[in-house]
C-alpha positions as CSV (number, residue, x, y, z in Angstrom):
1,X,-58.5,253.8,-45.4
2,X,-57.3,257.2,-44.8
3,X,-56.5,258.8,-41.2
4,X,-59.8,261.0,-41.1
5,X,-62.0,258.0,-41.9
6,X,-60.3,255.9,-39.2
7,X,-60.8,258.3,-36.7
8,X,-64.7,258.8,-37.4
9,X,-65.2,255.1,-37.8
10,X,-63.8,254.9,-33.9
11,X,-65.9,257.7,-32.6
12,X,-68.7,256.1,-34.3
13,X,-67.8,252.8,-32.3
14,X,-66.8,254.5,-29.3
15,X,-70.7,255.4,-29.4
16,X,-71.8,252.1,-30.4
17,X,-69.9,250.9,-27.3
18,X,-71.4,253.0,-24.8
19,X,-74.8,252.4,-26.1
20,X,-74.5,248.8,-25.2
21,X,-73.2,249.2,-22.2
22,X,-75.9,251.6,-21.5
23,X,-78.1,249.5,-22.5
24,X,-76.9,246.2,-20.4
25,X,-76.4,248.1,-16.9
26,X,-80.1,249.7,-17.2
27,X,-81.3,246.3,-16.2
28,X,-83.9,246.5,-18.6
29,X,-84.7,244.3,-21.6
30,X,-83.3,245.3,-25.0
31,X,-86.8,246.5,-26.3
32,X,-87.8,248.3,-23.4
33,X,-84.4,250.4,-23.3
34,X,-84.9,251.5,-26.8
35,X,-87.7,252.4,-26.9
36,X,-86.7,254.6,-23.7
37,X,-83.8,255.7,-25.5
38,X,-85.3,256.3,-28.7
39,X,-83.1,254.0,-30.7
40,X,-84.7,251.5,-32.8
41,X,-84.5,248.1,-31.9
42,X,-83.5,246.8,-35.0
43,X,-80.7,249.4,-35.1
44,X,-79.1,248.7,-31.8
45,X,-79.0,245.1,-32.9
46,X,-77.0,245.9,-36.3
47,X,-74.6,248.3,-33.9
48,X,-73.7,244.9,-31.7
49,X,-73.5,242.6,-34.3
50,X,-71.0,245.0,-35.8
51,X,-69.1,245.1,-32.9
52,X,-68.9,241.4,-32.0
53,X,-67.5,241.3,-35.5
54,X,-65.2,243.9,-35.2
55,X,-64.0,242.4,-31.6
56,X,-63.5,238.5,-33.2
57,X,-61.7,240.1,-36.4
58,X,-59.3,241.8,-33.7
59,X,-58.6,239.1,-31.3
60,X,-59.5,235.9,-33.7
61,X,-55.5,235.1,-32.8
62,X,-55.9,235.6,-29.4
63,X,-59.3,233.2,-29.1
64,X,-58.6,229.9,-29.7
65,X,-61.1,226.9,-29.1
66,X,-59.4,224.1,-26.9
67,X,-60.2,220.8,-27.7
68,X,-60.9,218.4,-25.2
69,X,-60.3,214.6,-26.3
70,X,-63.2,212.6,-25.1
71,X,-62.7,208.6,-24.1
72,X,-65.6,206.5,-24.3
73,X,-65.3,204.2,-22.1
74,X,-67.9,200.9,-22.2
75,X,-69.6,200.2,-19.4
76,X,-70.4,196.4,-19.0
77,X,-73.6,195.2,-19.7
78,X,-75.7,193.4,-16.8
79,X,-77.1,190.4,-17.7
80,X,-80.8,190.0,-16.0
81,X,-81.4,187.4,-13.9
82,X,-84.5,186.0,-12.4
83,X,-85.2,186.9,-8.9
84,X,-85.2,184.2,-6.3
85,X,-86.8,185.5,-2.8
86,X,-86.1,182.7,-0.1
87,X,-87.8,182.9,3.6
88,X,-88.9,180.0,5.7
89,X,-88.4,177.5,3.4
90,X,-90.3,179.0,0.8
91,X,-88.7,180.1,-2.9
92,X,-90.4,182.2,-5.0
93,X,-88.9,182.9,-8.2
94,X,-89.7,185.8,-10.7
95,X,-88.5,185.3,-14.2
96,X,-86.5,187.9,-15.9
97,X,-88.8,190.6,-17.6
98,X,-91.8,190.1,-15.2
99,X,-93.7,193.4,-14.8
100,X,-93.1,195.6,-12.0
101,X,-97.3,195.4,-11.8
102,X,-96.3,191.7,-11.1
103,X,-93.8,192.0,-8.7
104,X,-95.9,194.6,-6.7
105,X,-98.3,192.0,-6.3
106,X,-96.4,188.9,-5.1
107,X,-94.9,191.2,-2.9
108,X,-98.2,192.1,-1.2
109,X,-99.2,188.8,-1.3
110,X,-96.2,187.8,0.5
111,X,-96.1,190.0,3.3
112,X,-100.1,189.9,4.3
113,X,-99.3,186.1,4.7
114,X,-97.1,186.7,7.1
């Protein structure tokens, strides 16, 4: 590429850049600041797409993704048990797998006895 073409394609960019940043300080959606701006939306998306590219091609070397080992670690599994409920004498056992519907209920029934 010869010296003249470099230095338009960086004026060119220099614009592109300003135009985003215009466009992400106004506070205002993408489509709403060009259509205030008079750029077309579809445009101003090619321009930043560009220069994401341009900016990864320049610093790809200086970006690079860490790695993070992960461990997987197995947690032990809990083996169910019934429930055994003891008071005054009284055992009530609820076998493993019994509904909570089920449990609600003894559990009413338990306290309005006493």
């Amino acid at each position: 590429m010869d010296e003249i073409t470099m230095v338009k394609n960086q004026v060119k960019f220099a614009g592109w850049i300003s135009m985003v940043e215009e466009c992400q300080n106004s506070g205002l959606s993408i489509r709403t600041w060009c259509k205030e701006n008079n750029v077309c939306y579809k445009t101003y998306l090619y321009r930043l797409r560009r220069l994401r590219q341009m900016f990864l091609q320049e610093h790809s070397k200086e970006i690079t993704p860490e790695i993070t080992p992960l461990s997987i670690v197995q947690t032990p599994t809990v083996e169910s048990k019934d429930i055994t409920l003891q008071l005054d004498g009284i055992s009530i056992v609820i076998p493993k797998g019994t509904d909570e519907d089920s449990i609600t209920t003894v559990l009413r029934a338990v306290k309005s006895a006493w």
